[in-house]
N, C-alpha and C positions, 0 to 999 in steps of 0.2 A: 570440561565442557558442561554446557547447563543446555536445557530447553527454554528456546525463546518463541514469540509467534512473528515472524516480518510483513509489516505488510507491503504489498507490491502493485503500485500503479501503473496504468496504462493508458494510453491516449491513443483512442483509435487502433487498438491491437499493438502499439508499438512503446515497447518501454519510455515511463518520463523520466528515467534518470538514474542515476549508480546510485544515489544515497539511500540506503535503506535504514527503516525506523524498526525497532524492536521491540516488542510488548512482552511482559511478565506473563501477562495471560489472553488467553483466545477474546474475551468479552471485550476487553480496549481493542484488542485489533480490529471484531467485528465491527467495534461504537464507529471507531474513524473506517473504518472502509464503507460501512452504510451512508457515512455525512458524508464522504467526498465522493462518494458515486452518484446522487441525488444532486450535482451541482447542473445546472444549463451547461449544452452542450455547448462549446469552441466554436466559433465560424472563421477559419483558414482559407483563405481565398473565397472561392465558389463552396468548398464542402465543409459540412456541420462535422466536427469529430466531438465524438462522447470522453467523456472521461473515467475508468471504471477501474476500480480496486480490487483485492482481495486477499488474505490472509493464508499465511502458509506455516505449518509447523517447522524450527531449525534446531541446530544443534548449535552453538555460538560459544565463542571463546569464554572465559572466565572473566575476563576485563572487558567485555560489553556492556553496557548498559542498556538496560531492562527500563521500560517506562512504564 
């Protein structure tokens, strides 16, 4: 097992999806969760949903990859 960081998207408080991306270190994770939190909100029907990221410490298999 290694230390990875995931970062973990959300749309409107509700997960956007199973694939998760893996960063070597905290600073890429934070880079892409600041850029893709900062994007215009969603307009779904009548209601605006935001888009909002952030970064989590794992523990991840040996054969993951690391970005």
């Amino acid at each position: 097992m290694k230390v990875g960081f995931a970062i973990l998207c959300f749309l409107n408080g509700f997960s956007s999806g199973t694939n998760q991306v893996f960063f070597s270190n905290m600073h890429n994770c934070l880079y892409f969760s600041k850029f893709l939190s900062k994007q215009k909100s969603v307009k779904i029907g009548n209601e605006d949903k935001q888009f909002s990221c952030y970064c989590k410490m794992v523990m991840v298999n040996e054969k993951v990859r690391l970005y």
